[in-house]
C-alpha positions in Angstrom: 29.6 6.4 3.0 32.2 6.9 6.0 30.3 6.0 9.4 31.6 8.5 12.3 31.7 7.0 15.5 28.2 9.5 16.4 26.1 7.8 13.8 27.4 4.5 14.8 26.4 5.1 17.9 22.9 6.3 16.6 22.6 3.1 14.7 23.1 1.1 17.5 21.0 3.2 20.1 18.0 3.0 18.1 18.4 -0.7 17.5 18.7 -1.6 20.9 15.7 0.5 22.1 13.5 -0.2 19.2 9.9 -1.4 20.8 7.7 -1.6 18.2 9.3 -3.8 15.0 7.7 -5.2 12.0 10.0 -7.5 10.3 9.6 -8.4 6.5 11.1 -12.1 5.4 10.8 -12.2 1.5 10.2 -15.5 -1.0 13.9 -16.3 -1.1 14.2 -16.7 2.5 11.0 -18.4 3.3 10.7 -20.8 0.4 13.0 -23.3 -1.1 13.6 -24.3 -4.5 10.9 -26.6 -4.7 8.5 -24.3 -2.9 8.7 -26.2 -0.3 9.2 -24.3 3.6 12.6 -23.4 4.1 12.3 -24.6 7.9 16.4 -24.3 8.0 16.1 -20.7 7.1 12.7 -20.1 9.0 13.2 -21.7 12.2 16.4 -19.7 13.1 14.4 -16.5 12.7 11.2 -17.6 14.2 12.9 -18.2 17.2 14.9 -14.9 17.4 11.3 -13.4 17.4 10.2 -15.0 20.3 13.6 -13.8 21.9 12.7 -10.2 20.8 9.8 -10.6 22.3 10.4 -12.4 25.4 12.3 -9.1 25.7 8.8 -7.4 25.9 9.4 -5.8 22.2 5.7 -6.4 19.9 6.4 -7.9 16.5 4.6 -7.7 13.7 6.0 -10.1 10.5 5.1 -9.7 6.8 5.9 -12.4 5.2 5.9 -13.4 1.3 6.1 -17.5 0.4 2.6 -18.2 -0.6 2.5 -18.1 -3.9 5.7 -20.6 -4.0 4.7 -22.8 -1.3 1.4 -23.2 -3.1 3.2 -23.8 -6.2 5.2 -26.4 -4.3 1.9 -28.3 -2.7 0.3 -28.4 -5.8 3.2 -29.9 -7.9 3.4 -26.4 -10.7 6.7 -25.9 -12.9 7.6 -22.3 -12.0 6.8 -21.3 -16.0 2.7 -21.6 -14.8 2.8 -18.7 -13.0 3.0 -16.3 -15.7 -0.6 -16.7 -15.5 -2.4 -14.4 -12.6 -5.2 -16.7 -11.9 -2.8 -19.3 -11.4 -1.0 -17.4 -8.7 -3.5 -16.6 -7.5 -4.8 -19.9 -7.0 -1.2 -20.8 -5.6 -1.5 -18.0 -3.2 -5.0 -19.4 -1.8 -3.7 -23.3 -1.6 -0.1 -21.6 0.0 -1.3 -19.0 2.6 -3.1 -21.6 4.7 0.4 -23.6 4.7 2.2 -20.9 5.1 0.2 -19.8 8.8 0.1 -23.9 9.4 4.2 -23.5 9.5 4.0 -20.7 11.0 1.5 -21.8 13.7 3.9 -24.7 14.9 7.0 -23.0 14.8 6.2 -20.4 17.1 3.9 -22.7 19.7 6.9 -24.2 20.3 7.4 -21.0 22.5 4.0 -20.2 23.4 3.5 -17.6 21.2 0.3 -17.0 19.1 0.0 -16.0 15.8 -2.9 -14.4 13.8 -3.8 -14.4 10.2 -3.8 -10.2 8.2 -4.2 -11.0 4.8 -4.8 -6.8 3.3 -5.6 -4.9 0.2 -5.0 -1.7 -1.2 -8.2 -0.4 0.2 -6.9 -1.6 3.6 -4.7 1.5 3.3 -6.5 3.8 0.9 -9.4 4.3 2.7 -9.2 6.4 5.9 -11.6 4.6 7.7 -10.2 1.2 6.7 -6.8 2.5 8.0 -8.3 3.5 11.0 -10.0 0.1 11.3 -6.6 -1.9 11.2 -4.8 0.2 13.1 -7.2 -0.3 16.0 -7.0 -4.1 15.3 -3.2 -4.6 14.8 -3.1 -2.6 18.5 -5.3 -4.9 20.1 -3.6 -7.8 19.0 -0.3 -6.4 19.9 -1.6 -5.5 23.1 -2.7 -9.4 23.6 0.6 -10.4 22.7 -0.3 -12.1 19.5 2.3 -12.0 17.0 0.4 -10.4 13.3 1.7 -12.4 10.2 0.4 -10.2 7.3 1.0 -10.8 3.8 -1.3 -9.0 0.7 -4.7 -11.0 0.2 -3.5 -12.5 -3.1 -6.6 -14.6 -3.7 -8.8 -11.1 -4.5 -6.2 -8.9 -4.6 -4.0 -8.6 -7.8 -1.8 -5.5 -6.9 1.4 -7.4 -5.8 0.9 -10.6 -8.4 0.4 -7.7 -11.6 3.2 -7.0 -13.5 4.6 -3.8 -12.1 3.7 -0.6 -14.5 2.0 -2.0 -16.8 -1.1 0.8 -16.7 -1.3 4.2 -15.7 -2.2 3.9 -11.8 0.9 3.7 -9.6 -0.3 0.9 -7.0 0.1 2.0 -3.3 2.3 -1.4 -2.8 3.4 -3.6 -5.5 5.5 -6.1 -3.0 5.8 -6.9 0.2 8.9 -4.6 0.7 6.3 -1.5 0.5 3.6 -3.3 2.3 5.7 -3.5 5.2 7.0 -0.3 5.0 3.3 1.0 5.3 2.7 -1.6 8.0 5.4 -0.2 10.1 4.0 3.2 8.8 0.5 3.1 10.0 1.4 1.4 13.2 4.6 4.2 13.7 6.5 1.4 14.9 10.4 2.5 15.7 12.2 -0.1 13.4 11.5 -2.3 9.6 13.9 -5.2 9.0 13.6 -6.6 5.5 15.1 -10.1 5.5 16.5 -11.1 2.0 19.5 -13.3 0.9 21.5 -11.1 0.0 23.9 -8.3 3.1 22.2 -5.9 2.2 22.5 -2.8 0.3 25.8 -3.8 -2.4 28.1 -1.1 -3.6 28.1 -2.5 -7.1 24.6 -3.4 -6.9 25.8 -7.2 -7.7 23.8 -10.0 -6.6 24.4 -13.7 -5.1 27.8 -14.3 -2.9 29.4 -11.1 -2.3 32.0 -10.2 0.2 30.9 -8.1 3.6 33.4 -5.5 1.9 30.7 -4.7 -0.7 27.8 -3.5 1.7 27.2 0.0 2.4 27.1 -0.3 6.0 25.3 2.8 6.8 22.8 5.3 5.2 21.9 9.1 6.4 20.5 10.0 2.9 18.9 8.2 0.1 20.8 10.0 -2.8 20.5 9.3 -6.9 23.8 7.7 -7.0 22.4 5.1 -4.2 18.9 4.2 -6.2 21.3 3.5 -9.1 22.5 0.6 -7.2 19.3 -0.8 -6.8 18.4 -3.4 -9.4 14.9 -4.9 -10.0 13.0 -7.9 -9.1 14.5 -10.8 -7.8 14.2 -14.5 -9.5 11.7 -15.7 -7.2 10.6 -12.8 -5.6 8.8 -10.1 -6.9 10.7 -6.8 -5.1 14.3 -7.5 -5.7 16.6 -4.1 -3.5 14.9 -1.0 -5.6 11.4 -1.6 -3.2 13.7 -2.1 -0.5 15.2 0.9 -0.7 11.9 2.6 -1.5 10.9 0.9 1.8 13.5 2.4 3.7 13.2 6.0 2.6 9.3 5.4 3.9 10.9 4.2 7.1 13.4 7.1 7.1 10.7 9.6 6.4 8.3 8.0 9.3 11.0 8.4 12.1 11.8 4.9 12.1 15.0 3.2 11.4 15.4 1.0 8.5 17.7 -2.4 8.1 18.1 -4.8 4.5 20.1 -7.3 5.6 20.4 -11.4 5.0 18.0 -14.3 6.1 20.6 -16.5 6.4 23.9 -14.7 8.3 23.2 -16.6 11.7 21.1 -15.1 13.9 20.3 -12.2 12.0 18.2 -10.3 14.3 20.0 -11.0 17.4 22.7 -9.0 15.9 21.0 -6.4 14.7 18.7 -5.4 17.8 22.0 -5.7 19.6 23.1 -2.8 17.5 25.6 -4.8 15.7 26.5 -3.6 12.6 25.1 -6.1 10.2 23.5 -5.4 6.7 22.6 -1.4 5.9 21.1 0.6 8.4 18.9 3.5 7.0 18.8 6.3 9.6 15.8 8.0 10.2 15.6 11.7 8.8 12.4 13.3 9.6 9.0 12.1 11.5 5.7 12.7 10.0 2.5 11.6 12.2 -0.6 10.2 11.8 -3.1 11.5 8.9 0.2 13.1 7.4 1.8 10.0 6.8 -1.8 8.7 5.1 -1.5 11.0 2.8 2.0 10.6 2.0 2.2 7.0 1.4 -0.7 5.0 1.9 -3.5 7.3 0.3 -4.7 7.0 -3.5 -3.7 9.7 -5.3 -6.8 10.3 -7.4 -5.8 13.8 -9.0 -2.8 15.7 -10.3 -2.7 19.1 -10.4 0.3 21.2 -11.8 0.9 25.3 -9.9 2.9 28.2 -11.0 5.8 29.5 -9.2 4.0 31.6 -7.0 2.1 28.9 -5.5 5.6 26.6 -5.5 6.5 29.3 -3.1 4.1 29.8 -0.8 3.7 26.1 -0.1 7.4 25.6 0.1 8.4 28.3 2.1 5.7 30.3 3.4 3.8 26.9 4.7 0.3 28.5 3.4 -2.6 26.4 1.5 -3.0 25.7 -1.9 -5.6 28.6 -4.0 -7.2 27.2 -6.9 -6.0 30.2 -8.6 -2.6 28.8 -8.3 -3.2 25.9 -10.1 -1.7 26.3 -13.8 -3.6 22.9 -15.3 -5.6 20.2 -13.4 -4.5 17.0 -15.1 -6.9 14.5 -14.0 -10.6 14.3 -12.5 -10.8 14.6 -8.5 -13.6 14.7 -5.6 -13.4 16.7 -2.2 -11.7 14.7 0.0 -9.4 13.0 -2.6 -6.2 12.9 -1.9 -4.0 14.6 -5.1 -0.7 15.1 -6.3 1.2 18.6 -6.5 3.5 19.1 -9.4 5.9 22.3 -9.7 5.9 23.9 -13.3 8.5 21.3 -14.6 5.9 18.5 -13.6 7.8 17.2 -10.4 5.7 16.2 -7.7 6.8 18.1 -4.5 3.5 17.5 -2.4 0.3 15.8 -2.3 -3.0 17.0 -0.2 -6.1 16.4 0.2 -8.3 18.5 -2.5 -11.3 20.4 -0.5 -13.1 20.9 -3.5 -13.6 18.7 -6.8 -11.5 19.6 -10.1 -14.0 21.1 -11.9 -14.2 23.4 -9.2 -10.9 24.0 -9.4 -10.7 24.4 -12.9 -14.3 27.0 -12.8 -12.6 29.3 -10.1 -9.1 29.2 -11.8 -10.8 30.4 -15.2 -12.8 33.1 -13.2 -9.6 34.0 -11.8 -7.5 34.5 -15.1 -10.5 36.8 -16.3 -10.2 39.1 -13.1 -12.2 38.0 -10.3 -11.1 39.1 -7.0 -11.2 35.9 -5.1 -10.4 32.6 -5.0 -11.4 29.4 -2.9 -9.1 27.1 -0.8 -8.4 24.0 -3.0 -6.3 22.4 -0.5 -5.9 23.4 2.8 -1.9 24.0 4.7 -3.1 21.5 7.5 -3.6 19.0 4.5 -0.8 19.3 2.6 2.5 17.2 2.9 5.3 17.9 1.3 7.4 14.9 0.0 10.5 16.6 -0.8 12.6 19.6 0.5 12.1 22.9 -1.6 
């Protein structure tokens, strides 16, 4: 896409003013081949984040490498970790190492780290949410830097092969984990650090000219996903999560950059507002409990409404009636948070249900045989919509 001299100028304004960052660095960049610390790759961007914050910016990092550097301590040919218990075994032995590493490198400028190792229920529960919100402040406001990474050792959303059962995880990677990090703490800006420029025109991996990046994005567009490929060798995201972590960025307000580890200083660059890697624009800004629902919250139920109801959620901005609802497709509680599907079975909103589906279903049957009213299954101030009628 063409960058105009205004959105350039965007890019770089919301770089260089960008306060609150959370900076992903993926397996590639972090570990070597022998899953050993990659201190040549690491050091370089530690100490561009003790620059960044020298500059009175807060940092959070998410960072993957445990599993491989645990691999690495532990002498394990790559082929053991198709087994989960292995990794995560590997992911309890490398964590430590990895905040060891990460402990020296940045006391050599006085800055402290601390250990936030999460889980799914970190984000799908409200209160939990809450919880860690309030905790990633106060160490922000202490001027700690927060490593986090997914707590691999009980946790086996990440290390799972990715759709292999009927529950869409809320993160799968660390690409969408720090998406929702820089979500839930509405910070202004998410780098993902990988080793590649960034988002490739021909979606080709390895060495590839600067030519080939897409410098800029103001829309996240089918043609676009189709250059997105899947998992990387060592990694476990690969540039489709990134770009599903950019559109989560993009939707939050924030500004999103993919761009290399290993182009010299890397985040110099970019929080000058040099143009380096792709920048994602930010398109709309959804707050608080409305982001929750969007993207961290566990979709528990699916229910599917007729055109009428399409309609008034789309454009008149009303609540959802149960007598609306053409099918409820899975079993819900109040207070669950569930997905909206148009008659064609898109989802187009998600809310959270007031009443439970056999509710629903009770007063939508009652309604079909005449009855005059019908209850509030999820209310407007509840309902999000993820996509533009």
């Amino acid at each position: 896409m063409a960058e105009t001299p205004k959105i350039e100028g965007e890019r770089e304004h919301l770089l260089k003013a960008a306060r609150r960052l959370v900076i992903k660095l993926g397996t590639n960049t972090v570990a070597g081949a022998q899953g050993e610390l990659s201190a040549e790759r690491v050091r370089p961007i530690a100490e561009s984040i003790a620059a960044l914050m020298g500059e009175g910016r807060q940092v959070v990092l998410v960072s993957s490498g445990a599993v491989g550097l645990g691999r690495g301590w532990l002498g394990l040919h790559p082929s053991r970790l198709g087994d989960l218990v292995t990794k995560q075994a590997c992911a309890a032995v490398g964590q430590s190492l990895l905040m060891n590493a990460y402990k020296e490198l940045f006391g050599e400028w006085n800055i402290k780290v601390a250990q936030v190792l999460l889980t799914e229920e970190d984000f799908t529960n409200w209160g939990r949410y809450s919880n860690l919100r309030q905790t990633m402040e106060k160490l922000l406001g202490f001027g700690v830097l927060p490593i986090v990474n997914e707590n691999d050792t009980v946790s086996t959303a990440e290390l799972e092969s990715v759709g292999t059962g009927p529950r869409t995880p809320v993160f799968s990677d660390n690409d969408r984990l720090a998406a929702l990090v820089m979500s839930g703490m509405e910070a202004d800006s998410l780098v993902l650090m990988t080793n590649v420029e960034g988002l490739l025109r021909n979606g080709a991996k390895g060495d590839r000219a600067a030519a080939d990046v897409i410098p800029l994005v103001t829309q996240i567009t089918p043609e676009l996903r189709k250059l997105a490929s899947g998992p990387s060798e060592n990694g476990r995201g690969g540039m489709r999560t990134k770009l599903e972590a950019a559109e989560i960025a993009m939707n939050c307000g924030g500004i999103a950059v993919i761009a290399s580890g290993q182009a010299p200083k890397a985040l110099d660059r970019i929080f000058a507002g040099e143009p380096l890697g792709t920048a994602f624009l930010p398109s709309t800004r959804m707050r608080g409990k409305r982001r929750w629902i969007a993207y961290a919250a566990d979709v528990r139920g699916r229910v599917v409404v007729d055109a009428g109801a399409y309609r008034a959620i789309t454009e008149r901005k009303a609540s959802l009636l149960a007598s609306g609802v053409m099918r409820v497709e899975s079993h819900f509680a109040p207070m669950d948070v569930v997905s909206i599907l148009d008659a064609e079975g898109r989802e187009f909103a998600r809310g959270i249900a007031k009443c439970a589906s056999d509710e629903a279903e009770q007063a939508r049957r009652k309604k079909s045989q005449g009855a005059a009213s019908s209850p509030v299954l999820v209310t407007r101030d509840n309902i999000v919509l993820l996509q533009k009628p």
